[in-house]
PLY file of the C-alpha trace (Angstrom):
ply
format ascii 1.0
element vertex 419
property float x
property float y
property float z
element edge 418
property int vertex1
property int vertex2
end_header
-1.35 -10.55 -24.65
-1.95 -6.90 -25.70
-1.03 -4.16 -23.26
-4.53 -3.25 -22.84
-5.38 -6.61 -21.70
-1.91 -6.69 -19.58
-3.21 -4.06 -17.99
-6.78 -5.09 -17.01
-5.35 -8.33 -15.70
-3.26 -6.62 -13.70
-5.95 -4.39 -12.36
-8.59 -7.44 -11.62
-5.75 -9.08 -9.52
-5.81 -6.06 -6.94
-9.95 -6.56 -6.14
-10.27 -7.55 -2.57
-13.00 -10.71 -2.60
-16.35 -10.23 -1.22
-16.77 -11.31 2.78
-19.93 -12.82 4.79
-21.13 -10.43 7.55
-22.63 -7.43 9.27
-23.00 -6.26 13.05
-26.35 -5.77 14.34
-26.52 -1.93 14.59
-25.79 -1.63 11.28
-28.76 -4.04 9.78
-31.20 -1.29 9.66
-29.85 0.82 7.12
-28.53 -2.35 5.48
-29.86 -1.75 2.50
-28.34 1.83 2.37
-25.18 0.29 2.54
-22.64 -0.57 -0.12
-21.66 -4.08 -0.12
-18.49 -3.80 1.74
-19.63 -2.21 4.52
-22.23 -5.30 4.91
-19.19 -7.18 6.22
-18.11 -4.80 8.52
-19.51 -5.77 12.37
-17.52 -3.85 15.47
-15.25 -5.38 18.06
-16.84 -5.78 21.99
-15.06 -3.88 24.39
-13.23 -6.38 25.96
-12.26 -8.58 23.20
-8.80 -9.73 24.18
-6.00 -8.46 21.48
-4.77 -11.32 18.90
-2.26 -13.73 20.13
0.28 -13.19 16.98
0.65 -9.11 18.22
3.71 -8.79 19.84
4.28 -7.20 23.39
5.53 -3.71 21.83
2.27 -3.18 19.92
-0.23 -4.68 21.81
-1.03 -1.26 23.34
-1.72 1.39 20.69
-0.08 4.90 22.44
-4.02 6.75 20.98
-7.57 6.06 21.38
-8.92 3.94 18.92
-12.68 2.94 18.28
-14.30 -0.26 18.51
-17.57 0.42 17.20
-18.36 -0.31 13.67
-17.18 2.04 11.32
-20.32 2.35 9.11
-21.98 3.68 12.40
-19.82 7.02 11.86
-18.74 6.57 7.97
-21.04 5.69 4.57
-17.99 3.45 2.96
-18.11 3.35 -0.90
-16.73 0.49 -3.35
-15.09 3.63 -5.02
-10.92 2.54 -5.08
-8.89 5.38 -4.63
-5.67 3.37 -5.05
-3.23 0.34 -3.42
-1.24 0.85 -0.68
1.52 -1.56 0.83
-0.71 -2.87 3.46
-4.04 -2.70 2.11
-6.49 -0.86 -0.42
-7.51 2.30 -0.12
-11.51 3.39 -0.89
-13.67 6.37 -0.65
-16.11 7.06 2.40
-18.17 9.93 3.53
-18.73 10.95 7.10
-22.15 10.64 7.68
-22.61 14.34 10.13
-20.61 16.52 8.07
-20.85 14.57 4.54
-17.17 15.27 4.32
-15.42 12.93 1.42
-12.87 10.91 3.16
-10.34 8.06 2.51
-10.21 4.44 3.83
-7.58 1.88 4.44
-8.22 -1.14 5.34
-5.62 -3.51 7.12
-5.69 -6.87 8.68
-4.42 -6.80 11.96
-0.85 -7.06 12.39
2.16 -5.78 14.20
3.43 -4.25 10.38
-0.11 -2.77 10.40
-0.26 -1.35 13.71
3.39 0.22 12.80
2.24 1.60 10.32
-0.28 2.97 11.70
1.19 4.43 14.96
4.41 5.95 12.56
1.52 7.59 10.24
-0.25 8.96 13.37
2.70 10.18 15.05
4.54 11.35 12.21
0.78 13.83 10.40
0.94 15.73 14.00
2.59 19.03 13.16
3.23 18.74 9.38
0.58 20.16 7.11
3.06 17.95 4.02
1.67 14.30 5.83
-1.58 13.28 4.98
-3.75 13.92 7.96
-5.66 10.65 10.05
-8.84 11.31 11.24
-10.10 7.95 12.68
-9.00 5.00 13.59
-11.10 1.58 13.93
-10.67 -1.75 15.00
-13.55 -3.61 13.65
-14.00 -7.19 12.15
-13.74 -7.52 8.02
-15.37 -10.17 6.81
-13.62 -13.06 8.70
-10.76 -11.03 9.65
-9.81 -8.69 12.51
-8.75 -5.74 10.44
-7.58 -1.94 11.08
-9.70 0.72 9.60
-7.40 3.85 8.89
-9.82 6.68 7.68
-7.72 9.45 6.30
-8.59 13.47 4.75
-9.43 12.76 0.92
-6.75 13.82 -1.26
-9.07 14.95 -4.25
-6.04 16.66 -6.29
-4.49 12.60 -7.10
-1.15 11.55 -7.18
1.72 13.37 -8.65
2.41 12.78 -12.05
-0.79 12.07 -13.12
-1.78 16.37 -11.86
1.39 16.94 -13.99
0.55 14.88 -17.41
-3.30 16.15 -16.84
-2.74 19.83 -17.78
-2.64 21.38 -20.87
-3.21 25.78 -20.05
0.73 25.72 -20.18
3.49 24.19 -20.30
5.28 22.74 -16.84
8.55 24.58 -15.73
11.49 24.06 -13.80
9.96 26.66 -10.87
6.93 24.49 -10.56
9.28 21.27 -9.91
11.13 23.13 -7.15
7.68 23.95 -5.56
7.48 20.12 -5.64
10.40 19.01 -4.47
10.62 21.79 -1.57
6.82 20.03 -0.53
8.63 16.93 -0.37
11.92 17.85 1.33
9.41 19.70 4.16
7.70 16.50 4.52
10.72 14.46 4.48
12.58 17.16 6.60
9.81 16.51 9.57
9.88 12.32 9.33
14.05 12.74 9.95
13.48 15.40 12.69
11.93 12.60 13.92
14.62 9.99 13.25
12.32 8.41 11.32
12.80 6.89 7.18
9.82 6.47 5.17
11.58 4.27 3.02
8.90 4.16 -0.16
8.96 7.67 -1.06
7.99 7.56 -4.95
5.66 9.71 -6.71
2.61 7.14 -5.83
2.67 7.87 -2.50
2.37 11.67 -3.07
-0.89 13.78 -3.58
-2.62 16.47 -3.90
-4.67 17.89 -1.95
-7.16 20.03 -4.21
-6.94 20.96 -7.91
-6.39 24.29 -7.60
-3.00 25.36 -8.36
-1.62 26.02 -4.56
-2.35 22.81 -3.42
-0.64 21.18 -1.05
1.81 17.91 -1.83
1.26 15.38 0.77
3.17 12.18 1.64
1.51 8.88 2.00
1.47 5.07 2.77
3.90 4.57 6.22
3.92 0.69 5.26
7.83 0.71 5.50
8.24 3.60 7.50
10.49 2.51 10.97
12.01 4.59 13.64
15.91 4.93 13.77
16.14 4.76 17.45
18.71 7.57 17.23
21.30 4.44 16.46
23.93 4.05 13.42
22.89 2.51 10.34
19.68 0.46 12.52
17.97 -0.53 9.47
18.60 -4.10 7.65
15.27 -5.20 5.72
14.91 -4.67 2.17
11.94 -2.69 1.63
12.20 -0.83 -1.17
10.29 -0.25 -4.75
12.21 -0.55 -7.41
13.55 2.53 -9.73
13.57 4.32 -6.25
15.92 1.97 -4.25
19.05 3.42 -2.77
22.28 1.37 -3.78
23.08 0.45 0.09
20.05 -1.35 0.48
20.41 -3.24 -2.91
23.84 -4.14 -1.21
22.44 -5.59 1.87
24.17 -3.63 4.14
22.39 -2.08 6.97
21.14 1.59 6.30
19.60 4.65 7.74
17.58 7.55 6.77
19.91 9.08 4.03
17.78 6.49 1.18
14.83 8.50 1.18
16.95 11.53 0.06
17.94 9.37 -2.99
14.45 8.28 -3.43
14.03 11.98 -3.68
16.84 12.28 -6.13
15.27 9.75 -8.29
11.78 11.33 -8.10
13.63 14.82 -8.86
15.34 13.63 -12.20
11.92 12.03 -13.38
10.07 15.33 -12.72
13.12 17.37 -14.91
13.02 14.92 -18.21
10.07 12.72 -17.92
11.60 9.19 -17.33
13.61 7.54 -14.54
17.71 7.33 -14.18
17.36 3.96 -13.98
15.48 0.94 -15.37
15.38 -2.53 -16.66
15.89 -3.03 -20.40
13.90 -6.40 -20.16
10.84 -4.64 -18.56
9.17 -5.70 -15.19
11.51 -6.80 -12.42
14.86 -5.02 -11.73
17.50 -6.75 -13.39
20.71 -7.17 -12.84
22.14 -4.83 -14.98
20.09 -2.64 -13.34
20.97 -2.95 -10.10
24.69 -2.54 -11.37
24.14 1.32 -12.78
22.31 1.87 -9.51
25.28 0.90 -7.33
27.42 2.49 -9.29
25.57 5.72 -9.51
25.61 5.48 -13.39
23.46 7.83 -14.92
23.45 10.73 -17.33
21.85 14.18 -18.14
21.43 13.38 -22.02
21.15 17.12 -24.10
17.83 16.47 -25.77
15.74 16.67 -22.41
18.36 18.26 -20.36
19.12 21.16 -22.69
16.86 23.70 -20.36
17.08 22.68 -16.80
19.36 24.88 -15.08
22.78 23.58 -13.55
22.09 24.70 -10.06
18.86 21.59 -10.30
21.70 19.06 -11.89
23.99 19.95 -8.81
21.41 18.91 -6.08
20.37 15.85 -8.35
24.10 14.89 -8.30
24.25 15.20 -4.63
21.22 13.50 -3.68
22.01 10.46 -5.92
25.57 10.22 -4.58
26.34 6.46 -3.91
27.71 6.86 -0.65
25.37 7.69 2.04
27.64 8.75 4.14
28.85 11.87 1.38
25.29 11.92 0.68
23.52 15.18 1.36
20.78 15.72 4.03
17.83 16.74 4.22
18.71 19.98 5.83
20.77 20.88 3.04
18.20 20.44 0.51
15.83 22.69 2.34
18.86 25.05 2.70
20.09 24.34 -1.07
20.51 27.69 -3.93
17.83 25.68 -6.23
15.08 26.05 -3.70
15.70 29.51 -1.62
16.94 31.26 -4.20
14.89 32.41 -8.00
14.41 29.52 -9.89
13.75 29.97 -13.35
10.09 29.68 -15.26
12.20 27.86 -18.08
10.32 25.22 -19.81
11.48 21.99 -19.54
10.93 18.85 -21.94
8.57 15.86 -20.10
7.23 14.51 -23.39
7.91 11.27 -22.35
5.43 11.22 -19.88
2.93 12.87 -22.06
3.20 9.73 -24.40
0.34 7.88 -23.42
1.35 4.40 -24.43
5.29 5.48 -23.01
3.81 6.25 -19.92
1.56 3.79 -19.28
3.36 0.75 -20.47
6.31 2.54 -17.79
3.76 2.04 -14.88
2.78 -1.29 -16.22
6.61 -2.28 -15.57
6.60 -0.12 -12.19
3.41 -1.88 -10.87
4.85 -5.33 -12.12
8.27 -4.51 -10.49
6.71 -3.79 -7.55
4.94 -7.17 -6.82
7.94 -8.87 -7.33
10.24 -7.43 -5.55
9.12 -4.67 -3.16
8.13 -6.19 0.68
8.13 -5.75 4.07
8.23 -8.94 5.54
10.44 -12.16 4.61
6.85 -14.19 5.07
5.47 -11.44 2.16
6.90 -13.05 -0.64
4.66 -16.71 -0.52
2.17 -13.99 -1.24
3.94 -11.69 -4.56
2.18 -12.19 -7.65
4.45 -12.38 -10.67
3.59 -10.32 -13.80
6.15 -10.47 -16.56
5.18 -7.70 -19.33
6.78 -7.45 -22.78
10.16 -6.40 -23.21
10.14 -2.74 -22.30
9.16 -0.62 -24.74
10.72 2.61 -23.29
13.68 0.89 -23.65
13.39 -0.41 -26.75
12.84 3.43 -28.10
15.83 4.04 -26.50
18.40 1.94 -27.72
17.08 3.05 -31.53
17.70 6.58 -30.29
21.16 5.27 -29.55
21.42 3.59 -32.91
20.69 6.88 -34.29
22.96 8.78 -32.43
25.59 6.53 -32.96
25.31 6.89 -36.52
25.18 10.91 -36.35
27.65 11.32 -34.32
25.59 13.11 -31.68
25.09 13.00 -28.35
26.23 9.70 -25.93
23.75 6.99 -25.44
21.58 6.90 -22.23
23.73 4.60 -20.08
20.97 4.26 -18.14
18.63 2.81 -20.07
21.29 0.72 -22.55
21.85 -2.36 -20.62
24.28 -4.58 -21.93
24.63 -7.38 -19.44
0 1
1 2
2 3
3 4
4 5
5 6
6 7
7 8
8 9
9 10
10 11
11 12
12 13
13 14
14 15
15 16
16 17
17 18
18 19
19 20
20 21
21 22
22 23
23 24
24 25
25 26
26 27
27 28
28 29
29 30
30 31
31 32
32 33
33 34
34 35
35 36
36 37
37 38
38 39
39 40
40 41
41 42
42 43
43 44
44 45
45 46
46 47
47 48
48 49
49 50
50 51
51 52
52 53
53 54
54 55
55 56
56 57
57 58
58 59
59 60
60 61
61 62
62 63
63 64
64 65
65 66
66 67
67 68
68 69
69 70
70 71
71 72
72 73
73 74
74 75
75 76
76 77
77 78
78 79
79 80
80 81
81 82
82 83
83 84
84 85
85 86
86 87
87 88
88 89
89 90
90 91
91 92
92 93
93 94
94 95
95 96
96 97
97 98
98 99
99 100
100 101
101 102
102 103
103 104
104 105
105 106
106 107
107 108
108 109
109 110
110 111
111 112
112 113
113 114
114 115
115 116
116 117
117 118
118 119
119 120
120 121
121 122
122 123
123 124
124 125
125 126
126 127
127 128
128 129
129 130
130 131
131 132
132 133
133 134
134 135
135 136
136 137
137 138
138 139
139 140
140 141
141 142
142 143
143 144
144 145
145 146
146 147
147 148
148 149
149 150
150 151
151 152
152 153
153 154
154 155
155 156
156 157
157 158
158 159
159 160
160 161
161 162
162 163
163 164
164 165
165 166
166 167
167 168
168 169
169 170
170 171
171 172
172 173
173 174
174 175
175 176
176 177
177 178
178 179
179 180
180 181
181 182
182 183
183 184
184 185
185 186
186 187
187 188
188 189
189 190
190 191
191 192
192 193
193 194
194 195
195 196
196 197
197 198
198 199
199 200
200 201
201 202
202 203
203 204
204 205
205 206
206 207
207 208
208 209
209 210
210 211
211 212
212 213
213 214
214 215
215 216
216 217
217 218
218 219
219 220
220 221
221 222
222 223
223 224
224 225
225 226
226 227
227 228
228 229
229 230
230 231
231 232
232 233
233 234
234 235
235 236
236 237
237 238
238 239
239 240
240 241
241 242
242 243
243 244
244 245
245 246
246 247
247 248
248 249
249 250
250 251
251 252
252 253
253 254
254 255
255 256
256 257
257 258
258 259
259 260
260 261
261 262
262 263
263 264
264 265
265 266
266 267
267 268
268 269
269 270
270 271
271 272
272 273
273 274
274 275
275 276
276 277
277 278
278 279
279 280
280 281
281 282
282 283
283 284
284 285
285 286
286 287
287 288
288 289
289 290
290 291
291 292
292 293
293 294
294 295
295 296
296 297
297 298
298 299
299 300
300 301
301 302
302 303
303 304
304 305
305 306
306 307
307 308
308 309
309 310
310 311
311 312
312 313
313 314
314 315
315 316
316 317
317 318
318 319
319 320
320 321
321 322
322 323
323 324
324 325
325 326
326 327
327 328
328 329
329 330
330 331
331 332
332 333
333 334
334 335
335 336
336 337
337 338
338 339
339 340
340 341
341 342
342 343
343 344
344 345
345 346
346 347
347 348
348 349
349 350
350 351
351 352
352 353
353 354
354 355
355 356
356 357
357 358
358 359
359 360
360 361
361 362
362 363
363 364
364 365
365 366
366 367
367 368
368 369
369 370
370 371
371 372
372 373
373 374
374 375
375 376
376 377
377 378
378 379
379 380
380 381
381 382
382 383
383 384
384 385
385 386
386 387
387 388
388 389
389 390
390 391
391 392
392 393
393 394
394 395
395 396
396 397
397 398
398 399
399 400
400 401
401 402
402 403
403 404
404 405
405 406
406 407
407 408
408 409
409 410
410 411
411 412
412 413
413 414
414 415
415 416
416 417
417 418
C-alpha cells in the first residue's frame, strides 16, 4: 500500500457514521440544516441522568443546556480535527454568526471529566482554549455532550510553523512558543492539575497574524492531583511524548507534562523528535529503553545554531527523574525565556520535507491508536495501523553509515535502534 493510500485509509477510519433523528423544534429549518445536526433532538428537563455515571459526576458544578444545540448553533460537517474523546467540527452561532468549534462526546464519567477539568481549568488563562457552551442533547441514538468551544482559526502548531515561507523561523520565535506553553502549563499545576497529552496537536493558534496567541487543548487525560504524592497510576500517554515514569508503571504526578514539554521543545529546535521507533508505528521496545534512560543527543548538523542556554533547559526538562526534574516555575523563571534570546536561525528542514513529515505523522497518528488510552475498557476499541518501516529512520541510519565512514559526527542514538 502506497503512503498516499496509507494515509486516506487512515483518514476514512476517523468518519463518525451517519445517525437517525431530529427533535421537533428543529424540523422547520430542516432543510437548512447539515446532515449532522438532523440527528441532533434535545434532552426534557427532567430526564433522569444515565445509570453508568457515577455519584461524583452526576452533578455537573455549571449550568449546562438541554435544549437542542442547533436551536442556538448552525453545525457544519466541516472536521476541524480528532480529539481523545470525540471529533471536533465547525459551527456558527446563529445571533452573532461567530465561527465556533464543536466536540462531540458520548456521555460518560471520562467525558464529563473532561469536560468539568476544561471548564475549570480556561477560567483565568487567556493560554486555554476558551468554552462557550455546553449541551446535553441526544446524538443519533446516543446521549452525548456537546462542548462548543472559540474557533482556533490560526491551526495547530507545526503545521503555522512548516506553512511560512517570508523568513526563516528562529530560535526567539520558539521561546515565544514555549513561554505560551509553560504559561498555560504554569496555570493547570497552580491548579494541581496534569494535562497529561501535551503534544503539539493539542496546541493552536488563535489567528494568523503573527501575535497570536498559543492555546492548549483536548483535557481527555487531564486529572486533578488532589494535592497528594505521586496520585496518578493510569497510562495515558501518546507516544514520542511519554515521560519514562509512566512507561515504568509507577505512579506519577504532574512533573510529565514538563517532559512532554521537553520533547515538544527539542522538536521545535531541529525538526524531529528525541525519540522514535526505528520499525515505524507503535513504540517499540527499543524505544521505550532510550526513553527511560534519557538517551538522546544534540547531533552538530541541526544543533550547530541553537544557543546553549535552550540545550540547558531541554536537558533539565527531559531529566529522567521526576523528582530532579525541573518545574514549571523554573521554566517560566529560566535565562532562555526572561532574558534576550537570539534571532539565530535554526535548521527544521526536516519538517519542511513533505514526504519526512508526513510519513512522521502517519507513524504518530498510528502510534497513537495503539497505544495511547484512557480507560483499560478503551483498548477492545484501538484500531491497529502498521505503516512501512519508518522512513525517517531509515534516512537516518544511512546518515550514520555515512558518518561512520567520514569520520564525522556520532550517530543519532536516538533514532539508531539496535534491539
Amino acid at each position: 500500500m502506497g503512503l498516499r493510500d496509507f494515509f486516506r485509509k487512515y483518514k476514512n477510519r476517523n468518519e463518525i457514521p451517519p445517525c437517525s433523528t431530529i427533535n421537533e423544534k428543529s424540523q422547520i429549518s430542516q432543510q437548512k440544516q447539515t446532515p449532522k445536526s438532523r440527528y441532533i433532538k434535545s434532552i426534557n428537563l427532567n430526564s433522569r441522568v444515565p445509570e453508568n455515571i457515577s455519584e461524583k459526576y452526576r452533578q455537573f458544578p455549571f449550568p449546562t443546556r438541554r435544549n437542542a444545540i442547533t436551536d442556538e448553533y448552525e453545525v457544519s460537517e466541516e472536521s476541524l480535527g480528532i480529539g481523545i474523546n470525540g471529533k471536533v467540527l465547525t459551527c456558527w452561532q446563529r445571533a452573532t454568526k461567530r465561527k465556533c468549534a464543536l466536540k462531540i462526546i458520548k456521555d460518560s464519567d471520562k467525558a464529563r471529566r473532561e469536560i468539568i477539568l476544561h471548564k475549570k481549568a480556561c477560567e483565568g488563562c487567556v493560554y486555554i482554549v476558551q468554552i462557550l457552551d455546553i449541551y446535553e442533547n441526544i446524538f443519533g441514538e446516543n446521549r452525548c455532550l456537546l462542548l462548543v468551544m472559540e474557533c482556533m482559526d490560526g491551526g495547530e502548531l507545526f503545521n503555522r510553523i512548516r506553512n511560512r515561507h517570508d523568513r526563516p523561523y528562529t530560535e526567539r520565535e520558539a521561546a515565544n512558543v514555549i513561554l505560551m506553553i509553560a504559561k498555560a502549563v504554569a496555570h493547570l499545576h497552580h491548579m494541581d492539575m496534569a494535562h497529561r497529552d501535551l503534544k503539539p496537536e493539542n496546541l493552536l493558534f488563535t489567528t494568523n497574524a503573527e501575535d497570536a496567541l498559543l492555546k492548549l487543548t483536548d483535557f481527555g487525560f487531564a486529572k486533578e492531583g488532589n494535592n497528594e504524592q505521586r496520585p496518578l497510576n493510569t497510562p495515558c500517554y501518546t507516544p514520542y511524548y511519554v515521560a519514562p515514569e509512566i512507561l515504568s508503571h509507577d505512579k506519577y504526578d504532574k512533573a510529565c507534562d514538563i517532559w512532554s514539554m521537553g520533547v515538544i521543545m527539542y522538536i521545535l529546535l531541529c525538526g524531529y523528535p528525541p525519540f522514535f521507533s526505528i520499525n515505524g508505528g507503535t513504540i517499540s521496545a527499543g524505544m521505550k529503553t532510550k526513553i527511560r534512560a534519557g538517551e538522546y543527543q544534540f547531533p552538530k548538523d541541526e544543533w550547530k545554531n541553537v544557543s546553549e542556554e535552550a540545550k540547558t533547559v531541554i536537558r533539565k526538562m527531559l531529566t529522567v527523574d521526576p523528582a530532579t526534574r525541573v518545574t514549571i516555575d523554573w521554566i517560566l523563571r529560566c535565562p532562555w525565556l526572561v532574558g534576550t534570546v537570539p534571532e539565530t536561525p535554526i535548521d527544521i528542514h526536516s519538517m519542511f520535507d513533505s514526504e519526512n513529515y508526513e510519513q512522521m505523522q502517519i507513524e504518530i497518528a498510528a502510534a497513537n491508536h495503539a497505544q495511547r488510552r484512557a480507560d483499560a475498557d478503551d483498548d477492545a476499541h484501538i484500531d491497529l495501523l502498521t505503516p512501512d518501516k519508518s522512513r525517517i529512520a531509515q534516512r537516518a541510519a544511512k546518515r550514520q553509515r555515512q558518518s561512520a565512514t567520514e569520520n564525522a559526527i556520532p550517530p543519532l542514538s536516538q533514532i539508531d535502534e539496535r534491539e
